[in-house]
DSSP file (Angstrom, degrees, kcal/mol; ACC not computed):
  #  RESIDUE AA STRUCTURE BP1 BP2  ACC     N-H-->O    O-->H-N    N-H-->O    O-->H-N    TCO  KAPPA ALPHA  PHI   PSI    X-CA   Y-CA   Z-CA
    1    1 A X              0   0    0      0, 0.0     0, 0.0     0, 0.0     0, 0.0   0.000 360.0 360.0 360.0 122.6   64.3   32.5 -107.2
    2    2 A X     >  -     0   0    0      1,-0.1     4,-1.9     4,-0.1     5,-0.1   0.024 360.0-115.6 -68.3-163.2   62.3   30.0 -105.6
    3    3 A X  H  > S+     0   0    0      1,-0.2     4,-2.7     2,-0.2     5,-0.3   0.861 114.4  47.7 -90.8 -27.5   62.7   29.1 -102.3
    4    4 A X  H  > S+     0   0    0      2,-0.2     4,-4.0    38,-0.2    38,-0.4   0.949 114.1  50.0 -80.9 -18.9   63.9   25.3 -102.8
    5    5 A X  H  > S+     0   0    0     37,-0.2     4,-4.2    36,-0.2     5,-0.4   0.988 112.8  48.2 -33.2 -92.3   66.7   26.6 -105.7
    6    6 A X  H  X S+     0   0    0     -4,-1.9     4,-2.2     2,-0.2    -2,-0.2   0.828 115.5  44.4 -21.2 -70.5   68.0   29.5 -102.9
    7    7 A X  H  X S+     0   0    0     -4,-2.7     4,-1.5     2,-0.2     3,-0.4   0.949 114.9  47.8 -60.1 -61.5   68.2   26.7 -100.2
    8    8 A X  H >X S+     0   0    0     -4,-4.0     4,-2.3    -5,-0.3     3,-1.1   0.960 111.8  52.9 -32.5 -64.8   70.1   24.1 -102.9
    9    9 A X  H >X S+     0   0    0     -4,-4.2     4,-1.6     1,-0.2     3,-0.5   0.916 107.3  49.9 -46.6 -53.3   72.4   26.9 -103.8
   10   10 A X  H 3< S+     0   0    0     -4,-2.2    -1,-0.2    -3,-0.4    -2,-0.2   0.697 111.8  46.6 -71.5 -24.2   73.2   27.4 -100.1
   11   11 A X  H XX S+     0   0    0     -4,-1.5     4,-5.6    -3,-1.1     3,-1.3   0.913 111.4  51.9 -87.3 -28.6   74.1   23.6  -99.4
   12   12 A X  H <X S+     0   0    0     -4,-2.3     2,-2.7    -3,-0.5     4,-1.9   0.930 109.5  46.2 -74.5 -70.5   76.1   23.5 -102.4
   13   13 A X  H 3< S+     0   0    0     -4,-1.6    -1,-0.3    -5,-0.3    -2,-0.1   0.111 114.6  55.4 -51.1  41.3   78.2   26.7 -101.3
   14   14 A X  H X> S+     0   0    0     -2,-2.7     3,-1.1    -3,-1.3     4,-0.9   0.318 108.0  45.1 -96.5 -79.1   78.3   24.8  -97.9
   15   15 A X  H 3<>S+     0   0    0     -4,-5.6     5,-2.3     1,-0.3    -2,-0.2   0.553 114.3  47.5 -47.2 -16.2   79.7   21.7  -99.5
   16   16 A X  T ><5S+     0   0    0     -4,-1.9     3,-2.3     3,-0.2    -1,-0.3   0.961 105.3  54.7 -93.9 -48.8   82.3   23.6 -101.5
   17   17 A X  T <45S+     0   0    0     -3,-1.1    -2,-0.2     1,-0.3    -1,-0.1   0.536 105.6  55.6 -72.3 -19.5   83.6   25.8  -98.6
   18   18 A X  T 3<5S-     0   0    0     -4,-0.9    -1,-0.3     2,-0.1    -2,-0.2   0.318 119.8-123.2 -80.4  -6.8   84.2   21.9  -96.6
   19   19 A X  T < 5 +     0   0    0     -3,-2.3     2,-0.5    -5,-0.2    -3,-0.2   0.869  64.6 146.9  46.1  43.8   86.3   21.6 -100.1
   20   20 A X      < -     0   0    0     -5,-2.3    -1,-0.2    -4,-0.1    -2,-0.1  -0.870  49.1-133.4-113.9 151.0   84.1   18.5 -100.8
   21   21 A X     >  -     0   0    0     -2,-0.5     4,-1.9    -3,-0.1     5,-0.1  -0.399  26.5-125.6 -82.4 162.0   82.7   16.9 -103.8
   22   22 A X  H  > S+     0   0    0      2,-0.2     4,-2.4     3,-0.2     5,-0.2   0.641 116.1  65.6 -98.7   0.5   79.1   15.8 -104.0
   23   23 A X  H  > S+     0   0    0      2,-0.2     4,-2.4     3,-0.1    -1,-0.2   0.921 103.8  43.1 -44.4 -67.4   81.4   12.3 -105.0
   24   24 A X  H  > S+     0   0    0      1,-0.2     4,-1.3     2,-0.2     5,-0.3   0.934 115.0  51.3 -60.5 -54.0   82.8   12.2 -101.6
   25   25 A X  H >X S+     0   0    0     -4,-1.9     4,-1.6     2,-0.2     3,-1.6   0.954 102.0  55.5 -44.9 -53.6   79.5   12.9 -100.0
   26   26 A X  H >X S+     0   0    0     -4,-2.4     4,-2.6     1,-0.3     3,-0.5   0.980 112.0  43.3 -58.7 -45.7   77.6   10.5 -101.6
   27   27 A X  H 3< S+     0   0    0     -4,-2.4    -1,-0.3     1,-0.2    -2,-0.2   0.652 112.0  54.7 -72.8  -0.1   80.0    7.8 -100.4
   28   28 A X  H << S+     0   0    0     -3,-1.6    -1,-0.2    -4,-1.3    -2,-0.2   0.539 124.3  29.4 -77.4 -33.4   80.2    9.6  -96.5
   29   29 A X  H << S-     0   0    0     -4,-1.6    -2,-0.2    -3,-0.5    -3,-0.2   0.710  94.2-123.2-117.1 -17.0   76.1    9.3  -96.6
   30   30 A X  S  < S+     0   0    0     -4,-2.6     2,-0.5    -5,-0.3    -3,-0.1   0.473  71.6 133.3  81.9   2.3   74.9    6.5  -98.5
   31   31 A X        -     0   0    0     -6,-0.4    -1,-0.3    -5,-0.4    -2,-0.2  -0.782  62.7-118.3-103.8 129.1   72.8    9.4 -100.6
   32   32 A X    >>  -     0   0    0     -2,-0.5     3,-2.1     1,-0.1     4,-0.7  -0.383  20.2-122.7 -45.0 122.9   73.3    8.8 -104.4
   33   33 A X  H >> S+     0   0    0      1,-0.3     3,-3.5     2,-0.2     4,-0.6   0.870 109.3  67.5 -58.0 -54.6   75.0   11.7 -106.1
   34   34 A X  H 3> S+     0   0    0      1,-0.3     4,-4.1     2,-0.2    -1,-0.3   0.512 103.7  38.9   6.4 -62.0   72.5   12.1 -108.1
   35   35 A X  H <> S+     0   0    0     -3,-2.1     4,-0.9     2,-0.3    -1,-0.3   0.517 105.2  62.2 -68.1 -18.3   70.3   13.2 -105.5
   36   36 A X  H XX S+     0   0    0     -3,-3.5     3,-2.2    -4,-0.7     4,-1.6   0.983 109.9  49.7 -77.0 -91.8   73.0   15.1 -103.9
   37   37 A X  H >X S+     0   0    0     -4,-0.6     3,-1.9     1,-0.4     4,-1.2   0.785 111.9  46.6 -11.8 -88.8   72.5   17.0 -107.7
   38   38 A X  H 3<>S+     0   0    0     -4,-4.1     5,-2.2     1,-0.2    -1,-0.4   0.626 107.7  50.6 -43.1 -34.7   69.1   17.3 -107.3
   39   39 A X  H X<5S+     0   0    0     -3,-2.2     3,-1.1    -4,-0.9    -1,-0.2   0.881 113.9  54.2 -63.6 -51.8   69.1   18.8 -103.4
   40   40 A X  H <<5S+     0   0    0     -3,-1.9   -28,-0.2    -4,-1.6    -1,-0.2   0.942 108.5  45.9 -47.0 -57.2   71.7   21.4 -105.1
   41   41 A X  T 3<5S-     0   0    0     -4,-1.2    -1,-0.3   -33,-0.2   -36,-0.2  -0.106 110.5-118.8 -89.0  29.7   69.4   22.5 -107.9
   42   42 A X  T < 5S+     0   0    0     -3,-1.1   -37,-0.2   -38,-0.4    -3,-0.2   0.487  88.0 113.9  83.3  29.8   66.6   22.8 -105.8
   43   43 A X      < +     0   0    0     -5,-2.2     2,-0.5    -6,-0.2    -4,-0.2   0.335  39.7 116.0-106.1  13.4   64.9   20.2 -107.8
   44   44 A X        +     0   0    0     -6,-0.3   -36,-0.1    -7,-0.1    -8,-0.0  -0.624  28.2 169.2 -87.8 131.6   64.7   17.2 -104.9
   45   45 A X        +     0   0    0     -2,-0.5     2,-0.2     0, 0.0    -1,-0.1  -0.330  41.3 105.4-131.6  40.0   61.2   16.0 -103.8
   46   46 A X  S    S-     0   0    0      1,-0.1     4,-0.1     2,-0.1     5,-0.0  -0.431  73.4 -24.5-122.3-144.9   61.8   13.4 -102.1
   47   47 A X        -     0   0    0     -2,-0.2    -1,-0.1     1,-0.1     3,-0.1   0.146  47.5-136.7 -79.2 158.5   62.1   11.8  -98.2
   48   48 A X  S >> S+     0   0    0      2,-0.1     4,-4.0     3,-0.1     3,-1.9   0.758 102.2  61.4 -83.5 -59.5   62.8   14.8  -95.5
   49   49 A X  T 34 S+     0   0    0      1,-0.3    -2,-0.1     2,-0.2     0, 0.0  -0.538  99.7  44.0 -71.1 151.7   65.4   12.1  -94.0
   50   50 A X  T 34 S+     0   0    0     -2,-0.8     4,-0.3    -3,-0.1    -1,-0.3  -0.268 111.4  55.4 131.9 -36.6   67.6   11.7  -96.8
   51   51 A X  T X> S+     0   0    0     -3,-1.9     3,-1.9     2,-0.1     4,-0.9   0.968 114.1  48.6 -56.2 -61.2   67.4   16.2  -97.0
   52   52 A X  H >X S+     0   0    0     -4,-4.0     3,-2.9     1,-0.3     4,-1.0   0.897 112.4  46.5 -56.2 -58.0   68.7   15.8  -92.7
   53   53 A X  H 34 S+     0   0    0      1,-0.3     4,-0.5     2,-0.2    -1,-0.3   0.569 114.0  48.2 -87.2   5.7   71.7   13.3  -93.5
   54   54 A X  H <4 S+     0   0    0     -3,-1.9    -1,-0.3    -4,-0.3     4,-0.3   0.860 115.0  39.1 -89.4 -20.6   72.6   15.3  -96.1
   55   55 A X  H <<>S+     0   0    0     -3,-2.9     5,-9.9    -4,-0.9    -2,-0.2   0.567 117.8  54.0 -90.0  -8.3   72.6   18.9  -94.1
   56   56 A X  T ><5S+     0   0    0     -4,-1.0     3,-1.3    -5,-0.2    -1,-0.2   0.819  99.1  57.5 -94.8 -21.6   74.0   17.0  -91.2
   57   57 A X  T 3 5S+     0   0    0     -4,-0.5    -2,-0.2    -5,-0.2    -1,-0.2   0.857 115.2  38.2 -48.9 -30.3   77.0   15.6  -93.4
   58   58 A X  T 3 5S-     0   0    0     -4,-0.3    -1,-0.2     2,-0.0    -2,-0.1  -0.269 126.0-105.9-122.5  50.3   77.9   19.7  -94.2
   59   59 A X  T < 5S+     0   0    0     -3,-1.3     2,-0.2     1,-0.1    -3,-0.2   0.762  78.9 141.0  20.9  47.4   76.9   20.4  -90.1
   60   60 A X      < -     0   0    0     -5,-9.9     2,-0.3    -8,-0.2    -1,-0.1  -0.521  39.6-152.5-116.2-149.2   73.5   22.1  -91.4
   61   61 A X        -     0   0    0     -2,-0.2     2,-0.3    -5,-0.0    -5,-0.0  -0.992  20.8-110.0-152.4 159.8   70.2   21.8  -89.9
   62   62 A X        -     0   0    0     -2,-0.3     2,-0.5     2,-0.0   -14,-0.0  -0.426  39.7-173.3 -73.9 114.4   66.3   21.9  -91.2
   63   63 A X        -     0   0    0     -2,-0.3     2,-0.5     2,-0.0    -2,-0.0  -0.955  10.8-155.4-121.7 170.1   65.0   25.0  -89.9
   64   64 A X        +     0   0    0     -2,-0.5     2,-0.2     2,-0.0    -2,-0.0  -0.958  19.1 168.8-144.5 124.6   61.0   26.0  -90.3
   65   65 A X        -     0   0    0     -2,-0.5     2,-0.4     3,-0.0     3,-0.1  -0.576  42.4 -88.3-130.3 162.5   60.1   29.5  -90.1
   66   66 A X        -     0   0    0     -2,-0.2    -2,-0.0     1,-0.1     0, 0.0  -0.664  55.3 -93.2-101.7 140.8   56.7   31.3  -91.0
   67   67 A X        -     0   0    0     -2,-0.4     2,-0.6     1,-0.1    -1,-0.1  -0.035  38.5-144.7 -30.0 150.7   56.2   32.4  -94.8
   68   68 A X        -     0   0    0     -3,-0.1     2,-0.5     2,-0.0    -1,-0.1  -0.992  14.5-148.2-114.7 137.1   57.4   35.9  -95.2
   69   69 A X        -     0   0    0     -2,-0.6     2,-0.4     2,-0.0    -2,-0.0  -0.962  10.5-165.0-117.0 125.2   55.3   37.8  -97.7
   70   70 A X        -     0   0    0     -2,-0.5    -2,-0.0     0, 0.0     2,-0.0  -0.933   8.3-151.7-116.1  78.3   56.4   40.4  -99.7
   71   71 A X        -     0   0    0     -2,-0.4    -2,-0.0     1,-0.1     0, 0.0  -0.315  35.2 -97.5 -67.8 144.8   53.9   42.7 -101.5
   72   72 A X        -     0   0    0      1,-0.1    -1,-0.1     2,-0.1     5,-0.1  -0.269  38.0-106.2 -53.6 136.3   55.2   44.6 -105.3
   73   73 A X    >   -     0   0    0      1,-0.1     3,-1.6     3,-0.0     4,-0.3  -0.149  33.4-114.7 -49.6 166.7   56.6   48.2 -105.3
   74   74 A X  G >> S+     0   0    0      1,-0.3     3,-4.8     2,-0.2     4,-0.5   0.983 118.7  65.2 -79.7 -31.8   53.9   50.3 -106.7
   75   75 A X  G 34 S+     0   0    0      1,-0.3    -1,-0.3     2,-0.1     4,-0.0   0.554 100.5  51.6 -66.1  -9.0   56.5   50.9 -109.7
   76   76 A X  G X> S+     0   0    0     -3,-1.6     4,-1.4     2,-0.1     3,-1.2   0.547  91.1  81.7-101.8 -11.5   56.2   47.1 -110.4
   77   77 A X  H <> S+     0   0    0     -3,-4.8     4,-1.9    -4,-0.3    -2,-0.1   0.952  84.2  59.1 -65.9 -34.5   52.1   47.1 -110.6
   78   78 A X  H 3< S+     0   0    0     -4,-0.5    -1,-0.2     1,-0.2    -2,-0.1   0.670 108.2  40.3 -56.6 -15.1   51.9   48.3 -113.9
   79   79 A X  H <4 S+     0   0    0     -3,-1.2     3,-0.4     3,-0.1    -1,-0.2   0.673 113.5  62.1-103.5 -21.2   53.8   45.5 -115.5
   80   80 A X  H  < S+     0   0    0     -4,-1.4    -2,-0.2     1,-0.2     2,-0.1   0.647 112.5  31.9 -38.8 -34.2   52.0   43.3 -113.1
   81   81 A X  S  < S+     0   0    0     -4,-1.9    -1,-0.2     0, 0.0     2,-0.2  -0.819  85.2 179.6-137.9  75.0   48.7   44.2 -114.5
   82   82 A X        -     0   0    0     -3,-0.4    -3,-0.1    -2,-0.1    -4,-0.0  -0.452  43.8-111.8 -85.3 140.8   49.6   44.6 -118.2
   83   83 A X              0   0    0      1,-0.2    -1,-0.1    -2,-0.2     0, 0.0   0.651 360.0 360.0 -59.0   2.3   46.4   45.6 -120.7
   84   84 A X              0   0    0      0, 0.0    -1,-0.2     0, 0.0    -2,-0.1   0.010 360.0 360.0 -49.4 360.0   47.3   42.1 -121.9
């Protein structure tokens, strides 16, 4: 799963556990639901502020961390490297 999907998934199971709608949000923030939508489905590319006032509406915050990298189990190279 990418990484902005995984984050979207985690704001929406924020927002739900505040038993709010991304309806009610949009009118708390000024952020168009719409965009609210996209931020969920990890499909937003737009402004960084507009990301903050939404994660500070469900009291979360922007963190930055270093890639983690993950190399395949060896049981996975072979479909990795297919005779294809």
């Amino acid at each position: 799963m990418s990484r902005r999907k995984n984050n979207g998934s985690k704001i929406a199971l924020a927002r739900k556990e505040l038993n709010l709608t991304q309806k009610q949000l949009a009118a708390t923030t000024g952020i168009n639901k719409s965009t609210l939508s996209q931020i969920e489905n990890g499909k937003f590319s737009g402004s960084l502020d507009i990301l903050e006032r939404y994660l500070d509406a469900l009291d979360l915050q922007l963190t930055v961390e270093p890639k983690k990298r993950q190399l395949p189990d060896w049981d996975e190279l072979d479909t990795l490297f297919g005779d294809e």
